[in-house]
N, C-alpha and C positions, 0 to 999 in steps of 0.2 A: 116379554121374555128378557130383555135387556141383554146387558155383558156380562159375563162370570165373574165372581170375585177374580179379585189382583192376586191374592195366596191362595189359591186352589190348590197349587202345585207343592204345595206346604202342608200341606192336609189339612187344611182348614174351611172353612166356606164363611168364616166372620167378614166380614169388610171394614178395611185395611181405617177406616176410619172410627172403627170401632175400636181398635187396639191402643193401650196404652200409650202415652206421650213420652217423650225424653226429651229435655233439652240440654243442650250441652255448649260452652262457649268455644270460639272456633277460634284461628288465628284470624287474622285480615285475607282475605282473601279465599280463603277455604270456603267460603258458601258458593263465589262461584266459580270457584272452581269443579265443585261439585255440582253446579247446576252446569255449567258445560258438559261436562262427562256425561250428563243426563241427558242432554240433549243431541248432543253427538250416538249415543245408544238406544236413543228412545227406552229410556228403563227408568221410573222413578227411582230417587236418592236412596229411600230403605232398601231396596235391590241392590246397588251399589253398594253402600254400608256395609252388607251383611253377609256381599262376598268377597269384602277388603276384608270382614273380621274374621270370616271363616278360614279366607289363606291365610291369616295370620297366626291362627291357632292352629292350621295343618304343619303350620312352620316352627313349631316350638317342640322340642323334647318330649316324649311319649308320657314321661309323669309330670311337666305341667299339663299337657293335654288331660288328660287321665286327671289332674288337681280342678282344671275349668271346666270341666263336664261336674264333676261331685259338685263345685260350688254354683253353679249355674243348677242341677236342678234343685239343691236345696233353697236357690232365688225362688226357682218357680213354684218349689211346694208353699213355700211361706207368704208367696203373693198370693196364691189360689185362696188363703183360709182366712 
């Protein structure tokens, strides 16, 4: 039986190890500080990440919002093919 995929709740049922990688260079101290918060929440980092990026775009003017939804799914069509 095991445990459920991590992104269920995303609509997905891939495992979270199967999804693409990104890295990215951090300041000093930013990895743990981000492993704190993970640990203090029991939530892995892409959980975090993804709801620091989402308030971040709930937080921005209705046409960039409206600008990073158009270029975000045109990322995703052009990764799919």
């Amino acid at each position: 039986m095991g445990r459920p995929p991590a992104a269920r709740d995303l609509g997905t049922d891939s495992k979270t190890s199967e999804w693409p990688k990104t890295t990215i260079p951090c300041p000093p101290g930013f990895r743990a500080t981000l492993a704190a918060v993970g640990m203090l929440e029991d939530r892995p980092a892409w959980r975090i990440l993804q709801d620091a990026l989402n308030a971040y775009v709930s937080a921005m003017p209705k046409a960039d919002r409206d600008a990073v939804k158009a270029l975000s799914e045109c990322a995703k069509a052009k990764a799919s093919t």
